[in-house]
N, C-alpha and C positions, 0 to 999 in steps of 0.2 A: 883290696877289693872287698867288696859288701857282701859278696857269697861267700867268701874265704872266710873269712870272720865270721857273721852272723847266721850264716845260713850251712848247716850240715845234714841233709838227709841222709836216713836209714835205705838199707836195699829196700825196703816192703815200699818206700813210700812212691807215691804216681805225682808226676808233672805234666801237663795240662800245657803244650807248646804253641802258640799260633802269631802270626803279625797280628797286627790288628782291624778289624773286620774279615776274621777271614772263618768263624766261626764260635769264636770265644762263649756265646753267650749262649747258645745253645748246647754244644760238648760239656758246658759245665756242670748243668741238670744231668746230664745222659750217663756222664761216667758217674756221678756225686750217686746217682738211683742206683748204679748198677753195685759200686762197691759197698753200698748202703741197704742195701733191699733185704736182708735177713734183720736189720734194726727196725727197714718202719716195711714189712712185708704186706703190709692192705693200702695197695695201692689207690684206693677209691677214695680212702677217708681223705678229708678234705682239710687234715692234718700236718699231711706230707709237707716234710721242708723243701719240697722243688717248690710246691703250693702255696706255702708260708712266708720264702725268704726269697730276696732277689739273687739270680744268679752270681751277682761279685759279692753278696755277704754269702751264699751259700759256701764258696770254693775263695779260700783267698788269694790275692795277686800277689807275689814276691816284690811289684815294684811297690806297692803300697809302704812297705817297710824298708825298700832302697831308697823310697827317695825321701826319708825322715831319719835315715842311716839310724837303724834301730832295729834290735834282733827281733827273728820269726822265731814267734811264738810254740815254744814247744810243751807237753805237758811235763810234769815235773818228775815223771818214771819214763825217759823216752824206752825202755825195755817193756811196758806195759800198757800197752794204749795202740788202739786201731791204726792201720796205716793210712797215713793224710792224703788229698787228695788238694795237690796245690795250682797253680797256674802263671805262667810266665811270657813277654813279649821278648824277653831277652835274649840273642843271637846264640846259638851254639858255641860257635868260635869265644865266646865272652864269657861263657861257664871257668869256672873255678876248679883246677886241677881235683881239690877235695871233692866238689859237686861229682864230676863224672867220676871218679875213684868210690862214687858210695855207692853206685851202681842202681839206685832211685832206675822206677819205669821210666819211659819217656813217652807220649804220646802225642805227636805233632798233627793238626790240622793245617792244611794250607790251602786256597782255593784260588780257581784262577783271576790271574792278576786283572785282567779287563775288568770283574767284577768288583775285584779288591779297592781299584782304583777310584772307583764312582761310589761305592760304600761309603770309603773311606774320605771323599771330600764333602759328602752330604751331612757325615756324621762330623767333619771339622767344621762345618759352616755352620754347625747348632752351638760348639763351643767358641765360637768365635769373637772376640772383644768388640761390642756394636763401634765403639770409638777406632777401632781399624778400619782401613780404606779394604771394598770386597775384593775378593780373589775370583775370578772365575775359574769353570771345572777348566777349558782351555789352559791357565796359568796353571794350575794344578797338577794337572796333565803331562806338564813340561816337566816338573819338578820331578814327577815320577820317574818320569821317562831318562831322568838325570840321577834318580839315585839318591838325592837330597832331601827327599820326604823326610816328616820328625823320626820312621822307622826302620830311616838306612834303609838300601836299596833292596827293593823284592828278590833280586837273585840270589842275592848274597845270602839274605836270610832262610829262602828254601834250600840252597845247595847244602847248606853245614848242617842242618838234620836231614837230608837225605841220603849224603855220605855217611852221616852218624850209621843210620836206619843200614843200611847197605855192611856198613861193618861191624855193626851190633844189632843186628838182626831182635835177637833174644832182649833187650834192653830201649829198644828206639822204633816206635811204628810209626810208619810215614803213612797217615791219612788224606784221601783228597776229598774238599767238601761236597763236590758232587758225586761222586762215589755214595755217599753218606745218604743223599739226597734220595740218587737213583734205586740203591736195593736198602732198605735203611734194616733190615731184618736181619742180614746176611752181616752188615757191618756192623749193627750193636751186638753180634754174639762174636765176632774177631775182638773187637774191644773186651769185652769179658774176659774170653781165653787172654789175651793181653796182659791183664792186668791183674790176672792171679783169681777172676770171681767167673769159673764160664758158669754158664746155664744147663741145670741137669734136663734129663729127659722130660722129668715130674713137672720142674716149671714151664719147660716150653707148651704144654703140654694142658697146664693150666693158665696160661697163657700170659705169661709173667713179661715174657719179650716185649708181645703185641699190648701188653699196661705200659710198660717204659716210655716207647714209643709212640703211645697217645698222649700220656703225662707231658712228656719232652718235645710234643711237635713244638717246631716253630710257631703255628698258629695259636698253639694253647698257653705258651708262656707268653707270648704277646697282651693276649688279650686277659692277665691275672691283674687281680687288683694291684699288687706289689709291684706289676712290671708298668703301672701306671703311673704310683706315687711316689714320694722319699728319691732318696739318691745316693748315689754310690759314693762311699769316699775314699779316690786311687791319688796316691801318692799325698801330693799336695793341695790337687783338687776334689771339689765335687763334683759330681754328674748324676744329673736326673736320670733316673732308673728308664723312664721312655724312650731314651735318645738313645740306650743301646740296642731299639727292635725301630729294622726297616722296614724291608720284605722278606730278606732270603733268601729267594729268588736265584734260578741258575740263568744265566743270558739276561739278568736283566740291562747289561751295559748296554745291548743293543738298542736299547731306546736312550740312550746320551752320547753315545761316541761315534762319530761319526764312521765311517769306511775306511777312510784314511787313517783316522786314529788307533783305529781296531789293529790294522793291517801293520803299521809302525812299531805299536807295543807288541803283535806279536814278533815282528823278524827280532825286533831288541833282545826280547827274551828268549828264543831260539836261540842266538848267538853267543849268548852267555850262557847258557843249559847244554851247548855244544857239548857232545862227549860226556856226558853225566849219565846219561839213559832217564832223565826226566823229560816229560812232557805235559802241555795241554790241548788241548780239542778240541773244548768249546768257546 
């Protein structure tokens, strides 16, 4: 396996966990500022690598180097050098005995699945080969709803960090994206403590949280030059830097899924969340 081999994290270093669209693109500025902020501490200047760089050259993806089967980059003292802030789609249950035995943060975002679902086909319908016949969100839908999406099935992938989170409490945070949304003050200072960087008195104070948080809105890495041009390059592909910002949006399925679809996907997912002590709401 490609983490056994190529990839060994130290305890200090943080992993960045989410399906896809379920937050990646914004958590990546959020934690990268927060374990970062005593290197670029003037939040204004117009400097800042949130400001500079796009979120997937900010924080790297582990698949970028699984799927070229080619090691992540480490520096050449790993006993001397900041702890990394990396990012990954890959299932829990899929980790590499070595991986969780380094005892690396964990930090998982996961958001609810109605929204995950309609993200997630508008941003495949951008990568999509014009010479393919369309798929509609209905087909899509189905696929979801089957488990067969390119991301393996939603359950599947929230339950293995959620039990992680449950029994390594101290090592695994189980984040929900509208949580993040609703008090986002409250949840960027849990991530800090998290992650080994909380926030003193002095900085809240001076008002270090509420820079993060205007820095990192969804609204303001949207609309950055960076998150306009160039493109990302994960695994084997490219991807234009644009096509990773929608809305962001909590409930925005309500305006594509109909009643019945809303209502389907959630008893699916209740059924399979049975007995976990997970839920969603909205």
């Amino acid at each position: 396996m490609w983490t056994q081999q190529y990839f060994k994290p130290r305890r200090e270093e943080v992993l960045l966990a989410t399906l896809p669209k379920s937050g990646t693109t914004w958590f990546k500025p959020v934690l990268f500022s927060i374990m970062n902020r005593t290197h670029y501490d003037d939040l204004a200047t117009q400097t800042h690598p949130v400001l500079t760089t796009p979120p997937h050259d900010l924080v790297p993806s582990l698949e970028s180097y699984l799927h070229r089967n080619i090691r992540f980059p480490v520096p050449n003292n790993p006993d001397d050098h900041d702890p990394q802030l990396f990012h990954n789609h890959i299932p829990f249950t899929s980790f590499s005995q070595p991986m969780i035995d380094s005892q690396c943060r964990i930090v998982y975002v996961c958001r609810n699945p109605k929204d995950v679902v309609v993200s997630l086909f508008y941003f495949l319908q951008k990568l999509r080969n014009k010479n393919l016949p369309p798929i509609s969100l209905e087909m899509f839908f189905e696929r979801f709803c089957e488990g067969t999406c390119s991301c393996g099935p939603f359950w599947n992938h929230v339950l293995g960090f959620w039990k992680a989170s449950l029994e390594w409490p101290e090592r695994v945070m189980f984040v929900k994206y509208e949580d993040m949304k609703k008090d986002p003050s409250f949840h960027l200072k849990r991530l800090a403590e998290f992650v080994g960087y909380p926030f003193s008195v002095e900085e809240e104070k001076q008002g270090v949280v509420d820079g993060i948080l205007e820095m990192c809105s969804f609204e303001n890495l949207r609309n950055l030059k960076t998150s306009k041009r160039g493109a990302a390059a994960l695994g084997v592909i490219s991807i234009e830097n644009h096509t990773f910002f929608r809305k962001g949006e909590v409930g925005d399925w309500k305006r594509h899924l109909t009643a019945e679809m809303a209502d389907r996907l959630d008893k699916i997912v209740e059924q399979k969340l049975t007995g976990s002590g997970l839920t969603f709401l909205c």
